[in-house]
C-alpha positions in Angstrom: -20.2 -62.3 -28.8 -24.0 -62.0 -30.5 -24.3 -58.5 -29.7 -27.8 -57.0 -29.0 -29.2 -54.9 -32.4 -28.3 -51.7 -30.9 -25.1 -52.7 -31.1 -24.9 -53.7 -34.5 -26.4 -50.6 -35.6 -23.1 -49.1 -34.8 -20.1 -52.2 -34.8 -21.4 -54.2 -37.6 -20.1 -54.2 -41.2 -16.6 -52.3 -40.1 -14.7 -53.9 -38.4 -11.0 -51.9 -38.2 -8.1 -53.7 -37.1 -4.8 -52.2 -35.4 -3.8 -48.6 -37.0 -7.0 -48.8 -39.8 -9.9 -45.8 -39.7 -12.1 -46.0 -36.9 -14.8 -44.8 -39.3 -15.9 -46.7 -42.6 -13.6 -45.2 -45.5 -14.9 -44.7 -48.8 -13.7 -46.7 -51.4 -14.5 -43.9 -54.2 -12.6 -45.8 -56.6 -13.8 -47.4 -59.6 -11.3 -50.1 -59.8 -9.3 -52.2 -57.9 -5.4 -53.5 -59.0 -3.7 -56.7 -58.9 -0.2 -58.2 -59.7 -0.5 -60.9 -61.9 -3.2 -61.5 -64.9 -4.2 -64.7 -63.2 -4.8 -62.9 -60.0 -7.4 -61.2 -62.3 -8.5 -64.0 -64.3 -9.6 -65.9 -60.8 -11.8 -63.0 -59.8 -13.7 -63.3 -63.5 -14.1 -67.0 -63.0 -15.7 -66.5 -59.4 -12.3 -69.0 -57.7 -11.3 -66.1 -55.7 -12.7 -63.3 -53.3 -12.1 -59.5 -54.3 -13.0 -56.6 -56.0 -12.3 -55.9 -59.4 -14.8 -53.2 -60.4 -17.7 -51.5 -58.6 -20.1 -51.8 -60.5 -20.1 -55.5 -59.3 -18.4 -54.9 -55.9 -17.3 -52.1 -53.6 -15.8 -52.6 -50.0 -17.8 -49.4 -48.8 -21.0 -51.2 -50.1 -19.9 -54.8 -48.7 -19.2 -53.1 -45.0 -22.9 -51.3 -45.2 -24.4 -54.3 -46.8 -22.8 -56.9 -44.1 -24.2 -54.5 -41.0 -27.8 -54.3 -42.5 -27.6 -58.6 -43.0 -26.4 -59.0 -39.1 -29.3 -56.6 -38.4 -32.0 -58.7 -40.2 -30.1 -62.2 -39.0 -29.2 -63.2 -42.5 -26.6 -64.7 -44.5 -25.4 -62.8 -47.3 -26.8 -59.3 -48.7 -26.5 -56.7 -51.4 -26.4 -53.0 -52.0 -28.6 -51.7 -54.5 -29.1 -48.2 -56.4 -32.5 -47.6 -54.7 -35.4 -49.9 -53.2 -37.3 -50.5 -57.0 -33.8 -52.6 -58.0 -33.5 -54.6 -54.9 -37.6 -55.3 -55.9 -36.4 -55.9 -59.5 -33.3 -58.2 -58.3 -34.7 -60.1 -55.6 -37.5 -61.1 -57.9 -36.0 -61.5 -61.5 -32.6 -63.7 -59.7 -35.4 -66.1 -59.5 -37.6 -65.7 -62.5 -37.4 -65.5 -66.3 -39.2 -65.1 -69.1 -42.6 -67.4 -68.7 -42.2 -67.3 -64.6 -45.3 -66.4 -62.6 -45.2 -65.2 -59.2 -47.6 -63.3 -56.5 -47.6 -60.6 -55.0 -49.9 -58.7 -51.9 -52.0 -56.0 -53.6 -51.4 -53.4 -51.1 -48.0 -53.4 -52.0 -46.3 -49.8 -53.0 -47.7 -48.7 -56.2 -43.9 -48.1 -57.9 -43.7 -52.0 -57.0 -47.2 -52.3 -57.9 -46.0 -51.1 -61.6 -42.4 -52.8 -61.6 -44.4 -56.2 -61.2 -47.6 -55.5 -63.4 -46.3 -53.4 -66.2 -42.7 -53.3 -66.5 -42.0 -57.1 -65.9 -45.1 -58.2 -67.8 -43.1 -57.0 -70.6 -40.1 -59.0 -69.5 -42.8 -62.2 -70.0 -43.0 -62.4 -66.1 -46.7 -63.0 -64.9 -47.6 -61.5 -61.4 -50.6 -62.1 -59.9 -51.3 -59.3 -57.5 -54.4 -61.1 -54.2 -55.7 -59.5 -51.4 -53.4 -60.2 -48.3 -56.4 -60.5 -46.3 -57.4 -63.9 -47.5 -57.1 -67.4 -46.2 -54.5 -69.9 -46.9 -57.0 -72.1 -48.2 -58.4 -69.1 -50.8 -54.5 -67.3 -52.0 -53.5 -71.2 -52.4 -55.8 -71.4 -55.6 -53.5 -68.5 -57.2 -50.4 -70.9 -57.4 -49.5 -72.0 -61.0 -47.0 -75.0 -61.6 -44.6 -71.9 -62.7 -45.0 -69.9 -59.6 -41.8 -68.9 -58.3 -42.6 -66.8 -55.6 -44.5 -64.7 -53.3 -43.8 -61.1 -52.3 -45.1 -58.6 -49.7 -44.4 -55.6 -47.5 -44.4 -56.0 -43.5 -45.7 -52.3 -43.5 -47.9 -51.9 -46.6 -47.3 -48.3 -48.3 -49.4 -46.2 -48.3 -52.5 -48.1 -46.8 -49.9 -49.2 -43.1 -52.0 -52.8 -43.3 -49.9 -55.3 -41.2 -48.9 -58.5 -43.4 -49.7 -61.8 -41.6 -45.9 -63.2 -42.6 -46.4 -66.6 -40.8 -49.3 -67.5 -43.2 -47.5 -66.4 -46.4 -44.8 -68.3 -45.0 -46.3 -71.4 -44.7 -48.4 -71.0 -48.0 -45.2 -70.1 -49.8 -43.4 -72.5 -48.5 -46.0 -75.1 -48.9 -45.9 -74.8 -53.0 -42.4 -75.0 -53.1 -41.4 -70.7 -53.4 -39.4 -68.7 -51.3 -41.4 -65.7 -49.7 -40.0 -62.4 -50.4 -41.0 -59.4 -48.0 -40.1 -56.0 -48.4 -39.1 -54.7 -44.8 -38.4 -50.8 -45.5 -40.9 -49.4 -42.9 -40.9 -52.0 -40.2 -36.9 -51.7 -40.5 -34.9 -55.0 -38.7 -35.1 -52.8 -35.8 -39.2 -53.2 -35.2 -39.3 -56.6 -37.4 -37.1 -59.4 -38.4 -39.4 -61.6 -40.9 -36.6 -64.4 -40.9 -37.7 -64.8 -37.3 -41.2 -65.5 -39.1 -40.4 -68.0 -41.8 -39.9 -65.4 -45.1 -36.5 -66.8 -47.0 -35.2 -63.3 -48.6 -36.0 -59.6 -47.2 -35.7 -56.3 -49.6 -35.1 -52.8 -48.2 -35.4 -49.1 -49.7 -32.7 -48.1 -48.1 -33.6 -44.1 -48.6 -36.1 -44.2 -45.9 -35.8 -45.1 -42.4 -32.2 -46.5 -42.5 -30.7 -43.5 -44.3 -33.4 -41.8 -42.4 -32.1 -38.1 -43.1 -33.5 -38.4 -47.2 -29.6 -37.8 -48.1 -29.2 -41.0 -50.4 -31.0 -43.0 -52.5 -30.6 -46.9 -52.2 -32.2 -50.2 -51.7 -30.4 -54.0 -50.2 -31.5 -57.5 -50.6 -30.6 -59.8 -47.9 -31.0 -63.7 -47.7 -31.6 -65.7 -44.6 -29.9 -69.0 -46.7 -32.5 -71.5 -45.2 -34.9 -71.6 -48.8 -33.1 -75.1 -50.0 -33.0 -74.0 -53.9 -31.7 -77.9 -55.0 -34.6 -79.7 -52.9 -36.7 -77.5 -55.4 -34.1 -77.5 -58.5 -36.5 -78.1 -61.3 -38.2 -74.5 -60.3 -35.0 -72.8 -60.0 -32.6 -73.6 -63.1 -30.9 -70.3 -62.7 -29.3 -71.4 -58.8 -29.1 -75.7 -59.4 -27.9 -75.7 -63.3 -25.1 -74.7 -64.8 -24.2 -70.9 -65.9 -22.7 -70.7 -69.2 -21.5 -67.1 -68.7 -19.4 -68.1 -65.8 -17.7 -71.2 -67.2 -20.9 -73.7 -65.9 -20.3 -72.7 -62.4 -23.6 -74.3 -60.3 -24.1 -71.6 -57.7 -26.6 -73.9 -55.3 -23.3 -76.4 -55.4 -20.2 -74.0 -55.2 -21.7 -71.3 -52.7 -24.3 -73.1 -50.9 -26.0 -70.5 -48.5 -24.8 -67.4 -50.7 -25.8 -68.9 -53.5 -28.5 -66.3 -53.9 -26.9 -63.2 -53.3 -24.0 -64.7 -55.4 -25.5 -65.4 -58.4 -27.7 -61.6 -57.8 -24.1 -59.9 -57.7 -22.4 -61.8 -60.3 -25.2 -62.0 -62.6 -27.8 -58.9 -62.4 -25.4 -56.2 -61.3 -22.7 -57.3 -63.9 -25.6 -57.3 -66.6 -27.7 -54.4 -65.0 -25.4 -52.5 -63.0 -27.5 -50.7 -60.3 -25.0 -50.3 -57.9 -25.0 -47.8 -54.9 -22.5 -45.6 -54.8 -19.9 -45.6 -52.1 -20.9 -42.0 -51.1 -24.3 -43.0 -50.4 -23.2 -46.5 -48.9 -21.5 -44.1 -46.3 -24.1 -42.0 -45.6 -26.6 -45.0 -45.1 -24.3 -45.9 -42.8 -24.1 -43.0 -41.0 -28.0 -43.1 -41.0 -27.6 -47.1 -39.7 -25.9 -45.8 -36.6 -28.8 -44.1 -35.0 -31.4 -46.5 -36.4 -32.6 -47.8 -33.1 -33.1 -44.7 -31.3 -34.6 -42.8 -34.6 -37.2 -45.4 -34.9 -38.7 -45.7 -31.2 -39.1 -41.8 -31.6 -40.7 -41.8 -34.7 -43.1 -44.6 -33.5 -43.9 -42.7 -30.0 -44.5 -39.6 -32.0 -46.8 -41.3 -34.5 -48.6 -43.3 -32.2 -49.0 -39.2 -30.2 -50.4 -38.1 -33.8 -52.5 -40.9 -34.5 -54.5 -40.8 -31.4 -55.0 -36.9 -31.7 -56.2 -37.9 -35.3 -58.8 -40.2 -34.0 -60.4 -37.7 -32.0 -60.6 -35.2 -33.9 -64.2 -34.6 -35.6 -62.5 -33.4 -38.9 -61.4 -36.5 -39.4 -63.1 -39.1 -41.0 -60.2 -42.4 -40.3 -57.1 -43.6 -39.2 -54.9 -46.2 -39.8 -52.6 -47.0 -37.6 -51.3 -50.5 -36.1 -50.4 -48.7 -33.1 -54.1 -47.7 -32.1 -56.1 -50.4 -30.3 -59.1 -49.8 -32.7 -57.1 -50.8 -35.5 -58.1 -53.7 -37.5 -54.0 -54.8 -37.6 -53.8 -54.2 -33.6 -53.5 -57.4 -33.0 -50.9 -58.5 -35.7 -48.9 -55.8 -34.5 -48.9 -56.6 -31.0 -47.5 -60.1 -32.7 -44.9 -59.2 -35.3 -44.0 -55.0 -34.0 -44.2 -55.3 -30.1 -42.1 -52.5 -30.3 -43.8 -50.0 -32.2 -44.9 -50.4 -36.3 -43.4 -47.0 -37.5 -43.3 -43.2 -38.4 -46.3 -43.8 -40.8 -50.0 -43.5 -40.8 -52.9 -43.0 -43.0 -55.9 -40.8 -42.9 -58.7 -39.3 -44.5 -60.6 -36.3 -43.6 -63.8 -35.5 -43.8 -64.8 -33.5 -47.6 -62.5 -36.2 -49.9 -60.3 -35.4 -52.0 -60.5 -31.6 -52.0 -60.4 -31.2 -48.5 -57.2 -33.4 -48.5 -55.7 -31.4 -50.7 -56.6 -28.0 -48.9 -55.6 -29.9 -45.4 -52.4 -30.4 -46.9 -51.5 -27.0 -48.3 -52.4 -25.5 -45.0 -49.3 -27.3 -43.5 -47.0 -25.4 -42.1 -44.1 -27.4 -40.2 -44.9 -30.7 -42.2 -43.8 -30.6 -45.7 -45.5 -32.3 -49.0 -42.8 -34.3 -50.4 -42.6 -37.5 -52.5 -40.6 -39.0 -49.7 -41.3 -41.0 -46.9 -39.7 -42.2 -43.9 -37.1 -39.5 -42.7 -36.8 -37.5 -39.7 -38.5 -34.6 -40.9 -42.7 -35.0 -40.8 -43.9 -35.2 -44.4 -47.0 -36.3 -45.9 -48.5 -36.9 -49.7 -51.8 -37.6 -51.4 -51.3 -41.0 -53.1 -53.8 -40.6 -55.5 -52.4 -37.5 -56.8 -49.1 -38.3 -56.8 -47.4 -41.6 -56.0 -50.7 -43.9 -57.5 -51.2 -41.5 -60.3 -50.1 -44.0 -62.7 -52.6 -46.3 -61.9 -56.1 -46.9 -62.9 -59.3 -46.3 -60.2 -60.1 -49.9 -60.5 -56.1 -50.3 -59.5 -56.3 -48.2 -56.7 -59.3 -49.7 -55.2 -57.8 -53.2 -56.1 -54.6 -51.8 -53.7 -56.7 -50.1 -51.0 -55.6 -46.7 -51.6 -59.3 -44.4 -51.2 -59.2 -40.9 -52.4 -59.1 -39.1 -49.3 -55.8 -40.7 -47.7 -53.2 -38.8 -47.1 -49.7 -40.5 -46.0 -48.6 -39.0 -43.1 -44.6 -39.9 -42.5 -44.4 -38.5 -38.5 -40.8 -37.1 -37.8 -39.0 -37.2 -35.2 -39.4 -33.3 -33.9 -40.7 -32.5 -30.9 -44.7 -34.3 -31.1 -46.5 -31.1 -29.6 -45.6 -29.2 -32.5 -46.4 -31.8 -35.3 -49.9 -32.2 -33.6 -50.4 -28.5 -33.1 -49.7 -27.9 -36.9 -52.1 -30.6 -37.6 -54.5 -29.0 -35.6 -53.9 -25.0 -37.0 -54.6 -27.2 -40.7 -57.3 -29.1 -39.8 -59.2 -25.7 -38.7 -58.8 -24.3 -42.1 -61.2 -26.8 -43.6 
């Protein structure tokens, strides 16, 4: 039975049989045993299923990780330490030193420093383009060693909409699988697959844990990119891999390929794993993921509007309004709501932001996002901080926004705090 994704939110991943926990055990063990040494020796040499250590593997993890890929429709996934190593690992499985590959501008600005600092380093070249451009113009970015193309459904902070049908096609049309970070959309308001993007990343922390107990991140694949009708671009997936006895993971594995050679390869080298404490909380967290996010998007959509009106204010961004410039892409790709998260500005820049914000008294400044309690930040004094003015104008972030993360509380009291705030500027 294809169950409906409410469904999955609570069956999927789990699944006990006769006399076994009804709830997901943690598998708080570091290792697993077996018999024989060749029992063993199998698991090393990738001929047999199992666990063998967690820093590879965990069954907690797998069960988590198996209920967010039947939520997003894929084929194979992977539990990560946070959301900034399933960015790392969904990228690097693909590139290596003297790779290029592109990525939205308007993307978060930790991502926005992963791709343009950290991995410049690595000898990986990103080339970060304004999402808003046409096929025609973002088509004269591609290299011969472009690899792939990356971008948020929900841009942080700036909420744009992307337009994942055209960086589908455009990706798909130089040979590159399109990577979209899905955190704020979640698979509940958006399943990019269903749009033509080939792998989707998560930051677990936010919506799905939803409750800002755990930190955590998941790649999942859809298996439709075809990595061998595109093997000279992708070595790593169609030749052989000397550390696991020449193994070909495009022949052996076929549609897990990808995730395969991310687990086998990247978390045996790098080790980011999530622990299986967190695994079970973002499960816990998975559970009530449908009926979390319609709240947070009714109450959003409740601040947003009061926002709009209000003569302190100076803009809004939010997909949910019909004056937004994304309206329209949300009607097409979030028909059920965007999510909990908006942008503003008041009027008085930057020091009025920062006096709006201390005169809070329900929402809290945190560098969080995404959970059930309302939260907000100034991006340009604390998540962007790292990057240049020319950056942040290059990403969309102005001055005076302020990320506002609506909760799910009751929405007459996060508007009336608003409100007491915005009368103290």
């Amino acid at each position: 039975m294809d169950s409906k994704l409410e469904t999955k939110c609570i069956h999927e991943g789990w699944k006990p049989k006769r006399g076994e926990p009804r709830q997901l055990p943690i598998y708080q063990s570091t290792t697993f045993k077996y018999d024989t040494s060749e029992e063993m020796g199998q698991l090393f040499d990738l001929e047999a299923e199992g666990y063998f250590y967690t820093r590879l593997q965990n069954p907690t993890n797998d069960a988590v990780a198996g209920k967010i890929c039947a939520l997003e429709g894929g084929v194979a996934a992977m539990l990560t330490s946070s959301g900034q190593a399933a960015n790392f690992y969904a990228v690097f499985n693909i590139c290596e030193t003297g790779d290029h590959f592109i990525a939205s501008s308007a993307i978060y600005g930790g991502t926005f420093n992963l791709f343009g600092v950290t991995m410049k380093k690595m000898g990986i070249e990103c080339t970060f383009v304004d999402q808003e451009l046409s096929e025609e113009e973002l088509s004269k970015y591609f290299k011969p060693n472009t690899k792939a193309v990356f971008g948020e459904t929900i841009t942080n902070p700036t909420v744009s909409v992307l337009d994942i049908e055209k960086f589908a096609r455009l990706a798909h049309s130089h040979g590159v699988p399109l990577i979209i970070d899905n955190t704020f959309a979640t698979p509940i308001n958006c399943r990019p697959f269903e749009w033509g993007a080939d792998i989707v990343t998560h930051s677990t922390t936010k919506y799905m844990d939803g409750h800002a107990a755990g930190v955590g991140g998941c790649i999942v694949d859809s298996g439709n990119f075809d990595w061998n009708a595109h093997a000279d671009k992708f070595p790593g997936l169609t030749t052989p891999d000397d550390s696991y006895h020449g193994i070909i993971y495009a022949e052996k594995f076929g549609k897990a390929a990808y995730i395969t050679k991310a687990t086998s390869q990247l978390m045996r080298d790098f080790g980011a794993v999530q622990s299986p404490q967190n695994a079970f909380y973002l499960n816990l967290g998975l559970e009530t993921l449908h009926l979390r996010m319609r709240q947070h998007c009714e109450n959003a959509l409740a601040a947003a509007r009061f926002l709009e009106k209000n003569e302190k204010v100076a803009w809004v961004n939010y997909s949910g309004l019909e004056s937004d410039k994304y309206h329209s892409l949300a009607e097409k790709y979030l028909p059920k709501g965007s999510c909990g998260v908006l942008a503003f500005g008041v009027k008085g820049g930057r020091d009025m932001a920062i006096k709006f914000m201390d005169s809070l008294k329900l929402a809290s400044i945190v560098t969080h996002v995404a959970d059930s309690k309302t939260c907000l930040l100034h991006p340009a004094s604390h998540t962007h901080r790292q990057l240049t003015d020319e950056q942040l104008r290059e990403s969309g972030v102005a001055p005076d926004l302020i990320r506002l993360s609506v909760g799910v509380e009751n929405a007459e009291d996060i508007i009336e705090d608003l409100r007491q705030a915005l009368e103290q500027i």
